[in-house]
N, C-alpha and C positions, 0 to 999 in steps of 0.2 A: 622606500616601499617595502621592501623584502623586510627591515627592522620591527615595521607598524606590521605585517602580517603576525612574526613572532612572538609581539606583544599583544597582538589580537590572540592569537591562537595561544598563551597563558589565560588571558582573560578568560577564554573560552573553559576553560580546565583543561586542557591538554597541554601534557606536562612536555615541552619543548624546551630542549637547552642549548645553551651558545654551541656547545661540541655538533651539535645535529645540523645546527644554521650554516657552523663553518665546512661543513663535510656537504651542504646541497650549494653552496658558496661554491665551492672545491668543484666537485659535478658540470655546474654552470662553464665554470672557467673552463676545464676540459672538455666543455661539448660531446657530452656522455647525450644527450637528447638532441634532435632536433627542434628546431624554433617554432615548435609548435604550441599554443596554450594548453591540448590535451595531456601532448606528452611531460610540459612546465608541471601540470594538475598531480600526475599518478607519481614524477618524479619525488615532489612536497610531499605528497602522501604517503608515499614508502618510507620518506626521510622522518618524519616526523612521530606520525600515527602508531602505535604499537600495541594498541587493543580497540579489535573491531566494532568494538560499543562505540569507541568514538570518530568513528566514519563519518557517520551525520554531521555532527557537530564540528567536524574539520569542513565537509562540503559548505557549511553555512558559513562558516569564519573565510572557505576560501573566494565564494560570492559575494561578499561584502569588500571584500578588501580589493579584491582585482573588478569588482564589474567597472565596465568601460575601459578599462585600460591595457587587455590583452590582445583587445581588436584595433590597438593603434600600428601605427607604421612600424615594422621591424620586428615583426614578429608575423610568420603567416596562421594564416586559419581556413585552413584547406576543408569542403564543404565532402562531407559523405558519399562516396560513388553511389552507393543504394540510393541517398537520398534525389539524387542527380537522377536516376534510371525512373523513379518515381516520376518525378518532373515531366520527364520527358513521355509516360505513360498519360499523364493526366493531362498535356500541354499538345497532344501532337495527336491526325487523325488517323481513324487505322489504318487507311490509307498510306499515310506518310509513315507509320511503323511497321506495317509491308515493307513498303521501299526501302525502308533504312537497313531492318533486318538482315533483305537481302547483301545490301552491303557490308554486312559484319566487320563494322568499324566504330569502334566508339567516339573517335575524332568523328566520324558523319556522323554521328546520332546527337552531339553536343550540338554539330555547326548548324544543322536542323531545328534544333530546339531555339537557337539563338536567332536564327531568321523566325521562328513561331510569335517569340518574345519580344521582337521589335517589331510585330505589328501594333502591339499597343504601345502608345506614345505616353509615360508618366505614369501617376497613380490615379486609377478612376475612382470616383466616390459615386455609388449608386447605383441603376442601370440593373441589366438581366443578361446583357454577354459578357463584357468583358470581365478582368479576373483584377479585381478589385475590394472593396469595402461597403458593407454600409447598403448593398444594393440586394439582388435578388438571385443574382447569376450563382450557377453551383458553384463557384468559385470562388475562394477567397474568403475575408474574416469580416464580423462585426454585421452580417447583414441575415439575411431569414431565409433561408432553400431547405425544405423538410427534408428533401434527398440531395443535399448538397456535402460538397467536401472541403473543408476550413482548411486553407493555407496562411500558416503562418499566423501571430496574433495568440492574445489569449483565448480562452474558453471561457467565456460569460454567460453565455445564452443558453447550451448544451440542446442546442437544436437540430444539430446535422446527426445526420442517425450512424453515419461513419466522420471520424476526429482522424488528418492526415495530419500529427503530427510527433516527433517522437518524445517521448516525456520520461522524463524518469524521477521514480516512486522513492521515498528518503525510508528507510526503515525506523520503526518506533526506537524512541530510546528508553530501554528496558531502565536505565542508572535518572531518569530523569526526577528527581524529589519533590513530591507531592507540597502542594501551601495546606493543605489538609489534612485531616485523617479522616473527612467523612467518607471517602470512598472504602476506605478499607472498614472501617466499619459494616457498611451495607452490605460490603463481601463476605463479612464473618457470618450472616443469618445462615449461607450456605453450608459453612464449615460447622456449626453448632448443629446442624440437623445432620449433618454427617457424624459426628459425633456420637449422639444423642442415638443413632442407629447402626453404631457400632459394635460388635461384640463385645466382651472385659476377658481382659486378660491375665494372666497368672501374676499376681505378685511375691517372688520368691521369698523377700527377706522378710517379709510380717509374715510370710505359710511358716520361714524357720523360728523366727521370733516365737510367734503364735504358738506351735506345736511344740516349743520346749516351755512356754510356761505353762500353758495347760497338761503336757503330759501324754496327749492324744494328738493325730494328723488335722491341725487346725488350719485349710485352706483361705487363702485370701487373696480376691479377685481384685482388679482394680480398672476401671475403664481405658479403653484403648489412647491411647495418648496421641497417636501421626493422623494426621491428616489424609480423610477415606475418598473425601471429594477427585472424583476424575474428571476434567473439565477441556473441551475445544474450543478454541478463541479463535473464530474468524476475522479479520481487521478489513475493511474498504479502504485502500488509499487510492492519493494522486486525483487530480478534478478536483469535484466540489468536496471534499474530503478535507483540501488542505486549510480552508480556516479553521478546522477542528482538530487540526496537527495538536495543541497543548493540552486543550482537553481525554486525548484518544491517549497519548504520551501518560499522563495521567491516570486513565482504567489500566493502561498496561500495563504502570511498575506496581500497579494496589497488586492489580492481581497476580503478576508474579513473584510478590511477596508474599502473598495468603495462600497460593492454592502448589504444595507440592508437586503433584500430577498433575501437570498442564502440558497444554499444546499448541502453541500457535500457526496459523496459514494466514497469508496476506491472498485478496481476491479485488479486484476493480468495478466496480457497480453490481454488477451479478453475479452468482456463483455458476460457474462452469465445469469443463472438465478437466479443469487443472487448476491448483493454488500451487503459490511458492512459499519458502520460507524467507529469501533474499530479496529485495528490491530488485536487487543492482543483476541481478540473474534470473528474473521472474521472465525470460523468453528462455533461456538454456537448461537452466535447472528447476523446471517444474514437476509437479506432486500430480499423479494422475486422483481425481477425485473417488475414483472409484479404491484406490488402494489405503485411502483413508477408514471408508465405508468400512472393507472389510480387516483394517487391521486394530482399529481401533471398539469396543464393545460398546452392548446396547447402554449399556451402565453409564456411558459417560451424560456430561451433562454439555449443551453447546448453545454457545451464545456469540449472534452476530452482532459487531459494530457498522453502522455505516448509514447514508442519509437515506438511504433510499431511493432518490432523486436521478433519474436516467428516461432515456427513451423507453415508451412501452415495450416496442420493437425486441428491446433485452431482454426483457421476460420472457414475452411470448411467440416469440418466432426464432427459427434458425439462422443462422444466420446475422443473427443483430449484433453481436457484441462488437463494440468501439475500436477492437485489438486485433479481432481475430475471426476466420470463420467458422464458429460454432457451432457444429455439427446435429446438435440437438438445443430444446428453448433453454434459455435459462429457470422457468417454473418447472422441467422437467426434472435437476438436478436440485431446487429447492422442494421438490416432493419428497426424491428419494432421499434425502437427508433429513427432512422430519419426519418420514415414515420410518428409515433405522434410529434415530435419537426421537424419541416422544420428547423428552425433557430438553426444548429449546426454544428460544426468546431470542429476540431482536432489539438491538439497542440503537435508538436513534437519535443525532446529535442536534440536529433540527429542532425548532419550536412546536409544541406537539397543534397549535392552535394552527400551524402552515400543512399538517400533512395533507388535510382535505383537497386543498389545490393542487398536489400533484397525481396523476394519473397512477404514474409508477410506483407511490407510495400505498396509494391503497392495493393495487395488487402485491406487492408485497405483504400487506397485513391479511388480506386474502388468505395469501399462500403462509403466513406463521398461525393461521385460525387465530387474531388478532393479537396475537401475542408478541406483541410490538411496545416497547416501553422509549419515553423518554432517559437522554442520556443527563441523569441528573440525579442527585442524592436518592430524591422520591421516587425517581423512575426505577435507580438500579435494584433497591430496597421492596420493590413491586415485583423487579423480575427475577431477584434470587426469592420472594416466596413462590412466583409461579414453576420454577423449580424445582422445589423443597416437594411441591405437591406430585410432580410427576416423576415415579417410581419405576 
């Protein structure tokens, strides 16, 4: 097993060598971790990884190669105390978290929950109380409660206006190589009109050329050569984001190869009062939205990726966001950020013939004063000109 990971994780481009294999060999033997699959995870990853471009792409070689196989016997997989304490918030009455409280025990708050959980017998399909599937009850996955809380299961529907579940967001691969060059093209429209309203600037050695064969100080200007474009890159991950992982992968290496001054934030359906730069830290190390606003000038230009596709509830109420409680709506903070950037667009990865049917999508085009493009040669080519126009 551990050999196919190795050869997987060459495959992958991550340059792993036998010296690395034998030294997490070594590790293992010595029981430097505990037999846990977390600890297995970061143990590989320290051992192996040594440039953080290639994180991603280690988590995905180490998914493939171990799924199924680290939840077998002999290795434990001890479940999150938070995730536990949740459980028991959402599984028990206030009543009985009164009582428990008062016993400040967390052996009785378990033994509790576990008498709560064998009141249902198996798994239920359907129905409006039990905590099951398929049904109506606020509990549970695959079934319809506008105010309900999804335990466990994937996200298909995106119908519960709060997601109880912990997920975590892969950061873009900046080193990922394009099958084309159309995107970087449609990025250049941007850089030629920054150019093109460029100052010119001194050309020294045709001013010295110049001036000694004429005799007199013959100056010679020559256009500014670097790249004037200042540019914010907002990205939507994780949800409905991730079939558009290759595509998104894709805008991000065009444009961190075209545009000098750049900036990227990663944000989850709406923009709020905090982006991060990190996935794997977007609850620790977040960016107040407000110190963006002001550290960054009116000059830049910004442009959002993402489908659009959320509960209304995230725009326009407090309160709504999937993660967190958001203090103020999310249309609050997409005012204040096209009213400091004039010059910004929305890129949508979605078929532009499906926006109509989602609610969240048109307030979204709402709140860009339509300025919402398909993510697509034509689309990107539409919104670096509606750019180029706004000064």
């Amino acid at each position: 097993m551990l050999l196919n990971f190795l050869d997987a994780l060459r495959a992958a481009g991550i340059n792993a060598s036998i010296k690395e294999h034998l030294l997490l060999l070594e590790a293992l033997d010595r029981n430097v971790i505990a037999r846990r699959p977390e600890e297995f995870y970061y143990l590989a990853r320290a051992t192996y990884v040594k440039d953080e471009g290639l994180l991603d792409r280690f988590d995905q070689v180490f998914a493939r190669v171990f799924k199924g196989v680290l939840d077998q016997d002999g290795l434990e997989a001890d479940i999150p105390e938070e995730w536990l304490r949740l459980v028991a918030e959402k599984y028990l009455s206030a009543q009985e978290m009164e009582k428990i409280k008062s016993l400040g025990d967390w052996d009785e708050i378990m033994k509790a929950l576990k008498e709560r959980l064998e009141e249902q017998k198996g798994r239920h399909q359907g129905g409006n109380k039990w905590i099951g599937t398929g049904g109506t009850s606020p509990f549970g996955h695959g079934g319809y409660n506008p105010e309900g809380v999804r335990i466990g299961g994937e996200s298909r529907h995106k119908r519960a206006i709060k997601v109880w579940e912990k997920r975590e967001f892969a950061n873009l691969d900046s080193t990922k190589q394009l099958g084309t060059r159309n995107i970087k093209v449609a990025l250049r429209r941007l850089r030629r009109f920054a150019r093109e309203g460029a100052a010119d600037e001194l050309d020294l050695d045709e001013t010295i050329r110049g001036t000694a064969r004429q005799g007199w100080l013959d100056i010679r200007m020559r256009p500014e050569r670097h790249n004037a474009v200042k540019l914010l890159l907002f990205l939507d991950v994780g949800g409905s984001m991730d079939p558009f992982i290759t595509l998104c992968e894709e805008l991000f290496s065009a444009a961190t190869g075209e545009f000098k001054n750049m900036e990227f934030f990663y944000f989850h359906n709406c923009l709020y009062e905090g982006v991060w730069k990190d996935n794997r830290r977007r609850f620790s190390e977040r960016i107040p939205t407000w110190d963006i606003l002001h550290k960054y000038g009116h000059d830049y230009k910004l442009i959002f990726v993402g489908d659009a596709a959320m509960s209304p509830y995230e725009i326009s109420h407090p309160g709504g966001s999937v993660e967190h409680m958001n203090e103020e709506a999310g249309a609050v903070w997409l005012n204040r950020i096209t009213h400091t950037y004039p010059a910004t667009v929305w890129l949508n990865p979605t078929r532009q013939d499906l926006w109509g049917y989602s609610h969240s999508t048109r307030m979204i085009r709402e709140l860009m004063s339509e300025r919402m493009y398909p993510l697509t040669i034509e689309g990107i080519d539409a919104a670096m000109r509606e750019l180029t126009r706004k000064r």
